[in-house]
N, C-alpha and C positions, 0 to 999 in steps of 0.2 A: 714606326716607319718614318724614317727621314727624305720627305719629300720634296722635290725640285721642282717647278712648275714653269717653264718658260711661255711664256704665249708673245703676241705680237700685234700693230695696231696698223688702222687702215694709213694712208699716206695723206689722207684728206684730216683726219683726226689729229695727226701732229700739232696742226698751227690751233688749235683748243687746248691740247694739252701745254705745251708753250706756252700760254697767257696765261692759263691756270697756276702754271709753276714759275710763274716770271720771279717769285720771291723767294722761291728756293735754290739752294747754293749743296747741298746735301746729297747723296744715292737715296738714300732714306726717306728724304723729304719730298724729292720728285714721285717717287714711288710712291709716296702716301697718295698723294693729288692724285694720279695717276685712278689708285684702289679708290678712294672717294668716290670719282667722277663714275664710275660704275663700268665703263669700258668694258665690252666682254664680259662682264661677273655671271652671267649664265653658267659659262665655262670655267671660272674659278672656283678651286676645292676649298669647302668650310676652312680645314686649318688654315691655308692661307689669310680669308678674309678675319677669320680670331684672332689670326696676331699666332696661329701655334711658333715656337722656338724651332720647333722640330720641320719644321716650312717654310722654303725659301723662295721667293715670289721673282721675276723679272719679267723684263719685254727685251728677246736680247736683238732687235729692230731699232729698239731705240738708242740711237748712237750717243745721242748726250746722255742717258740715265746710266750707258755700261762705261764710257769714258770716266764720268764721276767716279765709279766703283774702280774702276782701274788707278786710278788717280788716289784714291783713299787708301788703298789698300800697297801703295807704292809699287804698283807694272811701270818698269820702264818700256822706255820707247812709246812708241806707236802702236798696241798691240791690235790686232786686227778683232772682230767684233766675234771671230768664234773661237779666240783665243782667251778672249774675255769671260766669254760663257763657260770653256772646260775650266778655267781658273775659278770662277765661279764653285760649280759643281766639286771639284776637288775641296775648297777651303770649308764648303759645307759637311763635307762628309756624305755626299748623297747616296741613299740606296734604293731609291725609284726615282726615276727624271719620265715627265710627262709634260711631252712637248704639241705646242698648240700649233706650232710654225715646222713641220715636216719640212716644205719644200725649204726653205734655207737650209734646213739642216738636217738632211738624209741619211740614207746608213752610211754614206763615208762621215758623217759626223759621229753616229754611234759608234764606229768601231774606232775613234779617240779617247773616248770616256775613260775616268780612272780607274782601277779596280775595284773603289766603293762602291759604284753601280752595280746593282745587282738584278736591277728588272726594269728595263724600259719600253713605252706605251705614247703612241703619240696620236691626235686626233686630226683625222681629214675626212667630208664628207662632201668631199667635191675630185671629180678627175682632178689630175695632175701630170696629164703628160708623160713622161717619161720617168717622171721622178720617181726614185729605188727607197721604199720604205720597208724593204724585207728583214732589217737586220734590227728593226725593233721588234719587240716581245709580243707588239698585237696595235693594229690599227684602229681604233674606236672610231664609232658613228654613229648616228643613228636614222642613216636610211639603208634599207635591207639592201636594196641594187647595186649600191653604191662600196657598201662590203662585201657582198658579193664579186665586185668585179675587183678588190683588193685581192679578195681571196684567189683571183684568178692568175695574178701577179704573182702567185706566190707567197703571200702576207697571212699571217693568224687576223682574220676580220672579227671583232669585239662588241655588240651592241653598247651602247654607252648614251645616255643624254645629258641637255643640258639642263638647269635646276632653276624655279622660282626664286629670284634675288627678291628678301625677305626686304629691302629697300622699297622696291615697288609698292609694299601697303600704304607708305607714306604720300604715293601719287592718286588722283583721279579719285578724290571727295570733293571736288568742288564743280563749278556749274560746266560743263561740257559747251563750248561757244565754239567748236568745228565740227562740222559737221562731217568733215573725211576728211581724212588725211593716208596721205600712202609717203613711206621714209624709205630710201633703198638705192638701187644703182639705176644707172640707164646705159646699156652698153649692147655691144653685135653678141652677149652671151641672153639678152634679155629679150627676145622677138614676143613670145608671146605676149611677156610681159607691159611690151610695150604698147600695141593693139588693145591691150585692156586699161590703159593709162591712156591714150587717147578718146577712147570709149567712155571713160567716165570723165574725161577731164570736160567735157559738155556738159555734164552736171552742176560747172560752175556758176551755168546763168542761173539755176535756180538754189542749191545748196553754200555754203560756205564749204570749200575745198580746196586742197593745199597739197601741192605732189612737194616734197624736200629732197632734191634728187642728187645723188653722185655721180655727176656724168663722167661717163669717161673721156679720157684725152683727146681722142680722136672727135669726138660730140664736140667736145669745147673748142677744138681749132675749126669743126666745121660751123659754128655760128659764129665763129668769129670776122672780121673783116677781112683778112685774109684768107681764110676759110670759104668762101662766099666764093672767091676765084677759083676755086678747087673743083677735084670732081668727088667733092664726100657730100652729095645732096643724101645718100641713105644713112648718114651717121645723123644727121640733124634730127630734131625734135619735130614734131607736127607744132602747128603756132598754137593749138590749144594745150597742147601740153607744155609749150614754152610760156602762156601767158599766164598759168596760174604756178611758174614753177619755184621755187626758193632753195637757198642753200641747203646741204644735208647738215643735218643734225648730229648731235653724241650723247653719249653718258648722259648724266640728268637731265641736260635738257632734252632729250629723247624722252625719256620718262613723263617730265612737265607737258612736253606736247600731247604724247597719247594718253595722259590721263584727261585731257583739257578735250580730246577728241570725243566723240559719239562710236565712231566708226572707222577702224583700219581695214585699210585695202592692203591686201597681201598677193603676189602671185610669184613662182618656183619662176628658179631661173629654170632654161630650158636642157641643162644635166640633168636632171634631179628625177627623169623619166614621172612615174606614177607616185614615188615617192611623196609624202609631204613631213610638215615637221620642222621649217626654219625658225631660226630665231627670233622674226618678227612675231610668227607667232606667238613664244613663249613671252615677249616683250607687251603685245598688244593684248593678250589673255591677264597678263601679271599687273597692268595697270586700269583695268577694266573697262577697256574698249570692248566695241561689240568687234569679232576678227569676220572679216568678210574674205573669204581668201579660195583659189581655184578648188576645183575638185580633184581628189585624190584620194591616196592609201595614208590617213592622218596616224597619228598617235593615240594613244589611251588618251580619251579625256576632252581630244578635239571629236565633236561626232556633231556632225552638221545637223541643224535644226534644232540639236538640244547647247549644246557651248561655243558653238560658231554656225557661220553660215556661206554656203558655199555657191561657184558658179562653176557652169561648162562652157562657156564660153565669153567673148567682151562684151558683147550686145546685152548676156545674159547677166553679166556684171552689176552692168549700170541698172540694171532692173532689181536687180536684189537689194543694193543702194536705195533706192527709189524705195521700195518696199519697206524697206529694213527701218527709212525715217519714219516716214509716215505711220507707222504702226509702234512707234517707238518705245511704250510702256512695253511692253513684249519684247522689244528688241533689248531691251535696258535690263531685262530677266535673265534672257541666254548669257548677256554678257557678265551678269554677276553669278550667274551661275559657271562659268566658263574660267572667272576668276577664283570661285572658291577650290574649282578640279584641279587645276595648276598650282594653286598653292597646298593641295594637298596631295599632290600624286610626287609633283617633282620638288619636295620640299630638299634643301641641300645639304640636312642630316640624312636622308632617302638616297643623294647622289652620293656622297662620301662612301656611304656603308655599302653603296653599288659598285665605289673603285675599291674597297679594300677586299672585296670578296673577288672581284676581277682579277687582281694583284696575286691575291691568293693562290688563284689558277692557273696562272703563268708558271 
């Protein structure tokens, strides 16, 4: 199988990636940093991270990494960034492209592809608005509602997850000195979210705790001085949640954090209905935090009380927090036990052999 994998990165990640790659001059060499830094690797297929020949890896978002390759490869002009990508896919030969970034590049992108394509798959587990993803082979996810309501569009919906990066064993042996930590966004898609992030952010007088937040644009210009003259008092942060709040995190240092933690707070954006199953969690389980995260319809492996621990409400949050320390040998159990399911359920020889049998069926 000659596989193409495009995926894509947040906008806040860029300027991380950037210093990382400040010494690189190469398509090859950004892209290495890139694959290092761990970005995403839930979502990346083993041949990619092997190095297979037969696997061609990119981020076609990143405008410096695909100019590089445009530039290498001699495209004149200017070529635009999805022009880059089908040059891409042609020069490889591709006969499956699995793409992480849909909404850039929807079926009027699949129906350019070369004739080497022969099966295309691409993963969204969030709405998208109006975005037309009919014209790929099957939408992969893994919250059932959420393919479901692909399937209502018209789409083949695919169960698909993401895989334990085998990098994570290397994090979280050593002495755990936070006591919470919560990593993620802060925006008008996150209500509940955000009631439970002020709810524990009062924990700070007594625990060591650290929200690392990605606020959105609209948050950032409403605490700004400018801001302040406006009328976005509901985009701001509550001051305890602005007081213990810090920049968001990426790639390994994501990693370093939740393993150096006790305790991840997790909570669903408010799409995501009953569903659960994000990525924090596979990050917060894979570095053996204890996952404290809402209640819901989890995955194999997440089952509250025995590899995590859950809440129904923000009030009841902070009390399971509260609990969770205090009782800590116990707590320090579930989480290494929560650690060993994840690295054995979603191993990423388990997910490959789950997309070639997917593939298959297409």
């Amino acid at each position: 199988m000659r596989l193409f994998q495009n995926s894509c990165f947040y906008a806040s990640y860029l300027p991380r990636l950037n210093m990382l790659a400040a010494k690189t001059v190469s398509f090859d060499g950004r892209r290495a940093v890139a694959l290092n830094d761990r970005f995403g690797a839930a979502h990346i297929l083993k041949p990619v991270l092997d190095g297979s020949p037969a696997a061609f890896f990119t981020n076609g978002d990143d405008e410096v990494l695909q100019r590089r390759w445009a530039r290498e490869q001699g495209m004149s002009g200017e070529p635009t960034l999805e022009a880059i990508l089908l040059a891409q896919i042609e020069h490889h030969a591709t006969e499956v492209f699995y793409n992480l970034d849909p909404v850039r590049y929807p079926s009027a992108f699949v129906a350019k592809l070369p004739g080497c394509v022969k099966t295309t798959v691409c993963w969204r587990a969030a709405p998208s608005g109006n975005a037309d993803f009919t014209a790929y082979g099957a939408v992969l996810g893994n919250f059932p509602s959420i393919l479901d309501m692909w399937r209502r569009k018209g789409c083949r919906g695919e169960p698909f997850f993401p895989a334990h990066d085998p990098v994570m064993d290397e994090y979280g042996h050593g002495e755990r000195t936070i006591d919470v930590v919560f990593v993620g966004g802060y925006s008008r898609h996150h209500r509940a979210r955000a009631r439970t992030l002020e709810r524990v952010a009062h924990l700070a007088d007594t625990y060591d705790v650290a929200f690392c937040l990605d606020a959105s644009r609209l948050t950032r210009l409403a605490e700004s001085a400018i801001g302040r003259l406006l009328p976005l008092r509901q985009h701001r942060r509550p001051d305890a949640v602005a007081a213990i709040a810090r920049p968001p995190v990426f790639g390994r240092d994501l990693y370093e954090l939740i393993g150096s933690s006790r305790i991840v707070l997790n909570g669903a954006i408010d799409m995501s209905g009953e569903d659960r199953g994000n990525m924090r969690c596979f990050e917060a389980m894979g570095c053996g935090a204890l996952l404290v995260s809402d209640a819901g319809r989890y995955l194999e492996g997440m089952q509250d009380g025995v590899t995590i621990e859950t809440y129904d409400t923000a009030e009841q949050a902070a009390e399971v927090i509260s609990q969770s320390l205090q009782d800590w040998p116990r707590s320090a159990e579930i989480a290494a036990l929560g650690r060993a399911r994840i690295r054995e359920i979603y191993s990423k020889d388990a997910q490959w052999k789950a997309f070639g049998n997917l593939i298959g069926r297409l």
